[in-house]
C-alpha positions as CSV (number, residue, x, y, z in Angstrom):
1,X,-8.0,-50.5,-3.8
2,X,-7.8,-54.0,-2.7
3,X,-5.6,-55.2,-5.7
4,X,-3.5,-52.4,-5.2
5,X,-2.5,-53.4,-2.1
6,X,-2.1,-56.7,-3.6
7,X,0.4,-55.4,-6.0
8,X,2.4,-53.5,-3.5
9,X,2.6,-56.1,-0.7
10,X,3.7,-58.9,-3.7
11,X,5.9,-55.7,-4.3
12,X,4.3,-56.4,-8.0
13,X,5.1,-52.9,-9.0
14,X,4.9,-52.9,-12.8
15,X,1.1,-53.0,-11.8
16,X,1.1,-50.2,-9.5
17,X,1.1,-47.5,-11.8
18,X,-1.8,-48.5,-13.0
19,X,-3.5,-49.3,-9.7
20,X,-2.6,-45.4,-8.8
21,X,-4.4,-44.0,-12.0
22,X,-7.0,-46.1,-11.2
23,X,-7.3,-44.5,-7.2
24,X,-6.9,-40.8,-8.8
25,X,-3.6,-40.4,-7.7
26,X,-1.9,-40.2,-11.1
27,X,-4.0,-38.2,-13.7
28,X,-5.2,-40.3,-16.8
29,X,-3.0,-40.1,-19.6
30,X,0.1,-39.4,-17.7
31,X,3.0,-41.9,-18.5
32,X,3.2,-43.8,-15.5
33,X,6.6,-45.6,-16.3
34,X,9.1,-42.9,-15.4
35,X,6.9,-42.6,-11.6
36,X,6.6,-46.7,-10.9
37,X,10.7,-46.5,-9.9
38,X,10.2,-43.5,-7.3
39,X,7.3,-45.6,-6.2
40,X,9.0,-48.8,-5.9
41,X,11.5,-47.1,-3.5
42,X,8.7,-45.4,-1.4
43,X,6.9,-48.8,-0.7
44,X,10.4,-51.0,-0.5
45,X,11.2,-48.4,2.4
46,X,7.7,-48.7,3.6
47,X,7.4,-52.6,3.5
48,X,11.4,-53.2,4.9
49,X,10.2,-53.2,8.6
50,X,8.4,-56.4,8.6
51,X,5.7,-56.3,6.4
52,X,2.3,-54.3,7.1
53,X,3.0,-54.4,11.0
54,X,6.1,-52.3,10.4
55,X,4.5,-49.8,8.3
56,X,4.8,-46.4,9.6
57,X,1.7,-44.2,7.8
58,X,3.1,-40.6,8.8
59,X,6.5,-41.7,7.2
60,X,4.7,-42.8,4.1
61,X,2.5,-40.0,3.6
62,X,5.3,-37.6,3.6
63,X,7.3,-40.0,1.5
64,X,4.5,-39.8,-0.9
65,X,3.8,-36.2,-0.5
66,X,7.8,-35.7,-1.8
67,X,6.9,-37.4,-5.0
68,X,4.1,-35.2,-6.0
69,X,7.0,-32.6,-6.5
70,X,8.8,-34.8,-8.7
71,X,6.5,-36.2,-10.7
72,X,2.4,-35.1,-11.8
73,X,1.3,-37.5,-8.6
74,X,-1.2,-36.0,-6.2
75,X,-2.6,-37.5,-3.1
76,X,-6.5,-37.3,-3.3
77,X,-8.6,-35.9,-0.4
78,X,-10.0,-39.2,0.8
79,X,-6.6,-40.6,0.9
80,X,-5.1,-37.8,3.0
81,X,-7.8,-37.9,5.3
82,X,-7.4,-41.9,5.6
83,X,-3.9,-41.7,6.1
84,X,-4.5,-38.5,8.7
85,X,-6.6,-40.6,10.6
86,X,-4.4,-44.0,11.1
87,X,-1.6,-41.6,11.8
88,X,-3.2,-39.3,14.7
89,X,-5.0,-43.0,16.2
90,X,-2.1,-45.2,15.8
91,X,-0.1,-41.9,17.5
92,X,-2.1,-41.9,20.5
93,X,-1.8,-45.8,20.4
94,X,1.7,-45.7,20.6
95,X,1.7,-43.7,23.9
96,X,-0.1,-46.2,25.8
97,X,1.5,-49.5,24.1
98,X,4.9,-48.9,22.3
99,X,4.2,-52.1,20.6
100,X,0.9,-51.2,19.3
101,X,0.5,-52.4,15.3
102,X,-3.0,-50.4,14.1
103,X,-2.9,-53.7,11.3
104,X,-3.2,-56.3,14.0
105,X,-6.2,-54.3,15.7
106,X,-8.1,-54.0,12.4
107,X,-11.3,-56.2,13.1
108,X,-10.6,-59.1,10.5
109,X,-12.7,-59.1,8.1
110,X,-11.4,-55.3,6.7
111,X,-7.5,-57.1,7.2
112,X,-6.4,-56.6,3.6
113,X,-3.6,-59.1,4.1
114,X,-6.3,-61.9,5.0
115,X,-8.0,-61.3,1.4
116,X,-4.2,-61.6,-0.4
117,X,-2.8,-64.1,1.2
């Protein structure tokens, strides 16, 4: 997962298809060339905002969730329960602190961007 993320904040996408099949969210064997441009535009719309702080995990999930109507690309459970999480905490976050950023509270040695940059 960790050089996933790699490849999609170095928005090194010809490697993300890959990365995907790897995670289980493209079945092996599937051509991943014609999904890597639908991709590319999820995770340009999702990394426009500033980076990892401006990342907005509900958006993305549902971004996500559109391609695996498009294309044979299915969101594992472990990812949708990850994803649920972040969303409901950084949702109750955002209540309290408008400004609240769930990457800058991650304790720093899980920060991903700290092991890619």
């Amino acid at each position: 997962m960790v050089e996933a993320i790699a490849h999609l904040v170095h928005r090194d996408y010809a490697e993300i298809g890959a990365d995907f099949q790897n995670l289980d969210f493209i079945p092996d064997g599937v051509d991943v060339k014609p999904i890597v441009p639908a991709l590319s535009r999820v995770f340009d719309a999702a990394l426009a905002g500033g980076g990892a702080r401006g990342i907005n995990f509900n958006e993305l999930s549902a971004d996500l969730a559109q391609i695996t109507f498009e294309f044979p690309f299915r969101i594992p459970p472990y990812f949708a329960l990850i994803i649920r999480a972040i969303g409901v905490l950084e949702g109750i976050a955002l209540v309290g602190d408008p400004d609240f950023a769930i990457i800058d509270e991650a304790p720093a040695q899980s920060r991903i961007r700290t092991i890619i940059t």
